[in-house]
C-alpha positions as CSV (number, residue, x, y, z in Angstrom):
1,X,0.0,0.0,0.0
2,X,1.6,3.6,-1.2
3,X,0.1,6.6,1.0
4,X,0.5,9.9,-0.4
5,X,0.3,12.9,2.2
6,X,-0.5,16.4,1.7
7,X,0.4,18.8,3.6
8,X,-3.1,21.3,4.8
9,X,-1.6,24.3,4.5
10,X,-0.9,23.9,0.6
11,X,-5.1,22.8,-0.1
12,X,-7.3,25.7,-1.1
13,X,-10.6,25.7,1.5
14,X,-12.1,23.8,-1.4
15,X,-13.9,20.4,-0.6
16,X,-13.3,19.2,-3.9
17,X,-9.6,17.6,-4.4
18,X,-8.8,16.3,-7.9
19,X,-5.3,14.7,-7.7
20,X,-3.8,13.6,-10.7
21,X,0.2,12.9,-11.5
22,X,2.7,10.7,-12.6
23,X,5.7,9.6,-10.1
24,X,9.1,7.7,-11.7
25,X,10.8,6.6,-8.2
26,X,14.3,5.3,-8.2
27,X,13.9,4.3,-5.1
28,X,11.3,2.2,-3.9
29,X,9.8,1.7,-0.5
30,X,12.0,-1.8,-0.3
31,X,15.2,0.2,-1.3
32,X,14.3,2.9,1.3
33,X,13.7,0.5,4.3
34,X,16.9,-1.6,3.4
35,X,19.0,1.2,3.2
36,X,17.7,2.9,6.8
37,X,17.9,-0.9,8.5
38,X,21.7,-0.9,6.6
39,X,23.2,2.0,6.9
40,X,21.6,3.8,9.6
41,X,20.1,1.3,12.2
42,X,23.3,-0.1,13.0
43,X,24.7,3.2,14.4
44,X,21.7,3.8,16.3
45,X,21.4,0.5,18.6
46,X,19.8,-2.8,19.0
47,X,16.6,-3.6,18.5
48,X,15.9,-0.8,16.3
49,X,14.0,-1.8,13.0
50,X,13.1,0.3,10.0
51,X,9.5,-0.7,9.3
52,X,7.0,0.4,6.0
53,X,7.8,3.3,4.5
54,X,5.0,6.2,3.5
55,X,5.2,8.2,0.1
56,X,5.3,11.4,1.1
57,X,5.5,14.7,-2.0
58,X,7.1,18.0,-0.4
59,X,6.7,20.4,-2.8
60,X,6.9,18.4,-5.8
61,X,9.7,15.7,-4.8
62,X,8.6,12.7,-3.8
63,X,10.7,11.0,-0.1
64,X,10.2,8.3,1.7
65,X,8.8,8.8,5.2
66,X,10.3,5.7,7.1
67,X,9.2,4.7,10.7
68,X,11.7,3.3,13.2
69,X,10.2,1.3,15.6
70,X,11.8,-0.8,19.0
71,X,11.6,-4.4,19.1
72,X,13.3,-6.6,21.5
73,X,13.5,-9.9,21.8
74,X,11.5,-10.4,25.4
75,X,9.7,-7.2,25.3
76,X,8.1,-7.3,21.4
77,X,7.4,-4.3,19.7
78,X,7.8,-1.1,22.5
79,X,6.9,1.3,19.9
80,X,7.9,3.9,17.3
81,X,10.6,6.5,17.9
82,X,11.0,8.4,15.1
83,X,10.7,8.4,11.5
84,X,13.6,8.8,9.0
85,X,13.5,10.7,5.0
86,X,14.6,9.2,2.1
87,X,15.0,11.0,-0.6
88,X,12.5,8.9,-3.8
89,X,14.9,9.9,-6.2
90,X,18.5,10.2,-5.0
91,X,18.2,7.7,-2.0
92,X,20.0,10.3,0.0
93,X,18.7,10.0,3.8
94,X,17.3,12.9,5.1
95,X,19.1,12.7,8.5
96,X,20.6,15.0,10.9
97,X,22.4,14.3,14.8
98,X,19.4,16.0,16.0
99,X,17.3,13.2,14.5
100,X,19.6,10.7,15.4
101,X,19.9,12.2,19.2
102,X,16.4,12.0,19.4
103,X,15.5,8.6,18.0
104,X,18.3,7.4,20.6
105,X,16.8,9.1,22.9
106,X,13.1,7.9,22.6
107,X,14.7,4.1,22.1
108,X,15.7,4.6,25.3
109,X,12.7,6.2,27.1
110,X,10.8,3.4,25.8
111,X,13.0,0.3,26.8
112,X,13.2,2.0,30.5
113,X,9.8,2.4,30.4
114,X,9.8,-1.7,29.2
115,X,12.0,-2.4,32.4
116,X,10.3,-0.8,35.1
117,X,9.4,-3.1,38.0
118,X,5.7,-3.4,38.7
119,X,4.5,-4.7,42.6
């Protein structure tokens, strides 16, 4: 399944939307998420996953929107902590250490979270 967002602010106060265009991607949602889970996951942590990518056009140029998500191996799935760009065409990742700070950082507010001792 391919979503396409669209940002509000660029729609007219119409309630009609007529979409029609024509996308060539280089890089496809399977390209995207194996390049994240390669090249960027790694330097992140364990138990961080790249998961199904979202078509996303910003002003005419088509990305990938891909969600990270946490997943451990006693635990399951904690949750998503951030989402990483990819650019459609050039497969260059959209990723700064900001992002990378805080995708850490959520990872890790989530697996404490995990831990916690109930009584």
């Amino acid at each position: 399944m391919t979503t396409v967002l669209l940002n509000a602010d660029t729609l007219s106060t119409h309630k009609t939307l007529n979409l029609q265009f024509s996308l060539t991607l280089t890089i496809t949602a399977e390209e995207a998420k194996r390049l994240i889970n390669r090249q960027v996951v790694p330097q992140l942590g364990t138990g961080l996953v790249a998961i199904t990518p979202e078509l996303l056009i910003m002003d005419a140029h088509p990305f990938w929107r891909v969600p990270i998500k946490l997943s451990l191996p006693h635990w399951g799935d904690l949750g998503e902590v951030g989402t990483i760009m990819v650019d459609a065409l050039t497969g260059k990742l959209q990723l700064t250490d900001k992002l990378q700070e805080r995708i850490i950082n959520h990872a890790r507010w989530l697996y404490q979270g995990a831990t916690l001792q109930t009584k």
